[in-house]
C-alpha positions as CSV (number, residue, x, y, z in Angstrom):
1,X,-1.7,27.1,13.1
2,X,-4.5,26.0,15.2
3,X,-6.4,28.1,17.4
4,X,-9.1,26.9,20.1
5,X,-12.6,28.6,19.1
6,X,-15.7,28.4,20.8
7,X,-19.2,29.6,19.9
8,X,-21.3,31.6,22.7
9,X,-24.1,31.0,20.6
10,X,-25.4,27.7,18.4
11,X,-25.9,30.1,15.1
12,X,-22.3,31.3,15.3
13,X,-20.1,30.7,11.9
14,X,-16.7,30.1,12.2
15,X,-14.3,32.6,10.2
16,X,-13.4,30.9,6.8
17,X,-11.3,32.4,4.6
18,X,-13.5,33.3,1.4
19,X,-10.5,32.4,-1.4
20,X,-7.3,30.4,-1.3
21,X,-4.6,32.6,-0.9
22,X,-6.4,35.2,1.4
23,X,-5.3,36.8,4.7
24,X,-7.9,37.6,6.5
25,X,-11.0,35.3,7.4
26,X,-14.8,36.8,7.3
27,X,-16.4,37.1,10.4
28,X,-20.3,37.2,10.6
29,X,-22.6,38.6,12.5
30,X,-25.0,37.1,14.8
31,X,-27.1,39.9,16.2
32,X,-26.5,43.7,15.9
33,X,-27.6,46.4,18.1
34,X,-26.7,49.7,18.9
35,X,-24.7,51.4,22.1
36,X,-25.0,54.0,24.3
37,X,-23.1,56.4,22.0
38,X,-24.7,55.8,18.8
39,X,-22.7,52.8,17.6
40,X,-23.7,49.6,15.3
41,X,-22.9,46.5,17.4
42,X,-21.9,43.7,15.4
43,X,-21.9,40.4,18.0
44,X,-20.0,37.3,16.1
45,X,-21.2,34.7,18.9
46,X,-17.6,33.3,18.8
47,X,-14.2,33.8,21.4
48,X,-11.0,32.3,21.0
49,X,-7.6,31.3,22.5
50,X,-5.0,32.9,20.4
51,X,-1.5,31.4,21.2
52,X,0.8,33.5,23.2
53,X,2.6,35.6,20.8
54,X,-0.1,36.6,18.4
55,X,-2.7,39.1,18.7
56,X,-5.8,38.9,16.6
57,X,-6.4,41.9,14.3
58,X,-10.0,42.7,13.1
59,X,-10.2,44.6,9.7
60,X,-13.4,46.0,7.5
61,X,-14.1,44.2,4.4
62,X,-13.6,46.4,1.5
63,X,-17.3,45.8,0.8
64,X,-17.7,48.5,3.2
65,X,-17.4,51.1,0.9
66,X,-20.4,50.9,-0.2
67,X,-22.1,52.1,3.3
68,X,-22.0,54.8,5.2
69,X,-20.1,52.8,8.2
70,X,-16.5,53.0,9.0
71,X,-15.2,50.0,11.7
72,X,-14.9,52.5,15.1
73,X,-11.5,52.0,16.3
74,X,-10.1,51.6,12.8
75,X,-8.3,48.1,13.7
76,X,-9.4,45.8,16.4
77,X,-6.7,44.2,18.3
78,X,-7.4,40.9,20.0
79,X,-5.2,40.1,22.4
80,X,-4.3,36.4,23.4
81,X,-5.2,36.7,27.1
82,X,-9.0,38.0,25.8
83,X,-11.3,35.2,26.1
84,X,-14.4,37.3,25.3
85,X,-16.6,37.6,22.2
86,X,-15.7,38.8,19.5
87,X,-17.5,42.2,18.6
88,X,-16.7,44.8,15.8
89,X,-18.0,48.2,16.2
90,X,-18.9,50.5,13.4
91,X,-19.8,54.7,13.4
92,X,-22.0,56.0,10.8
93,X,-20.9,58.5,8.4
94,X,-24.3,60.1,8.0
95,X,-26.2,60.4,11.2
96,X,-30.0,61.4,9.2
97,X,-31.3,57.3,9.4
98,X,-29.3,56.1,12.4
99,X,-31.9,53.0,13.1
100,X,-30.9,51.5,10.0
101,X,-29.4,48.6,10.4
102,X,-26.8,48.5,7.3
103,X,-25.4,44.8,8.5
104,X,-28.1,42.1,9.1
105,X,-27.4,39.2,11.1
106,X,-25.8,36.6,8.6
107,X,-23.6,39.2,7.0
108,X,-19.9,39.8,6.7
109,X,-18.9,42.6,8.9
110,X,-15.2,42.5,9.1
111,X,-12.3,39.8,8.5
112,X,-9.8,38.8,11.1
113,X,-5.8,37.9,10.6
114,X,-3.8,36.2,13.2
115,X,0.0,37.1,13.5
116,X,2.9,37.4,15.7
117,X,3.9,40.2,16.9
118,X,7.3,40.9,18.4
119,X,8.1,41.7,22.4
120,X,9.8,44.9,22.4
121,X,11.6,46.6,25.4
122,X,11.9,50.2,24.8
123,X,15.5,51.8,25.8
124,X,15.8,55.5,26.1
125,X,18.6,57.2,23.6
126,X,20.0,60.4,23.8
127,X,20.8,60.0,19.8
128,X,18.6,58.6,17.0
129,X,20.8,57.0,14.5
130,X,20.7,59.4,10.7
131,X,18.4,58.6,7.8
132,X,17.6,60.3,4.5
133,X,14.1,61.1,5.8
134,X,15.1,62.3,9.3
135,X,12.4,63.8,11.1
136,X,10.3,64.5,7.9
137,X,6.3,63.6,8.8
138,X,3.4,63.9,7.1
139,X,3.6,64.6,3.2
140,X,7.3,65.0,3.2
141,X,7.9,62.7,0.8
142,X,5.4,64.4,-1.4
143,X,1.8,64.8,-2.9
């Protein structure tokens, strides 16, 4: 699949995926500041025109881990009709050095995987159909 990209800024890298065989594609980051509530502002410098029928979805790396950050809305979704950068927020776990800047421009923050994602039409039931599980939620299928 090819997808249009285009950098907002010269020192922008372009998401590569880091193995053969991987899903997801690094993103870098270009700059990093904080907002007005206290979050780490990871800028990539890049937008792109993902094909109607796909969405963008922007994950952490694994690597993350090893910080105190976790990615703020737990998965990004890019939509195909955004044509804006490309930014992943991140919270901080432990408040007690918030300047710290755990990602440096240059870094990995996050990966991104392009799929396609179904239209759906919602149609109201007065019956769901019967499973074995039924309406059993969290932990139901055990520890």
């Amino acid at each position: 699949m090819l997808v249009k990209i285009k950098r907002l800024h010269s020192s922008a890298i372009i998401p590569n995926y880091s193995r053969p065989g991987d899903a997801a594609m690094d993103l870098y980051a270009i700059d990093t500041d904080y907002d007005k509530y206290g979050n780490l502002v990871c800028h990539t410098g890049l937008a792109m025109e993902i094909p109607k029928g796909y969405a963008g979805f922007l994950f952490p790396r694994s690597s993350i881990a090893k910080t105190p950050l976790a990615l703020r809305n737990s998965v990004g979704v890019i939509d195909s009709g955004y044509r804006g950068e490309i930014i992943l927020k991140f919270n901080r776990e432990d408040r007690d050095n918030p300047e710290e800047t755990i990602y440096k421009v240059g870094d990995r923050i996050g990966q991104i995987m392009i799929m396609p994602y179904p239209e759906v039409t919602f149609f109201e039931a007065q019956e769901l159909s019967a499973t074995e599980r039924g309406d059993g939620g969290f932990g139901s299928t055990g520890a």
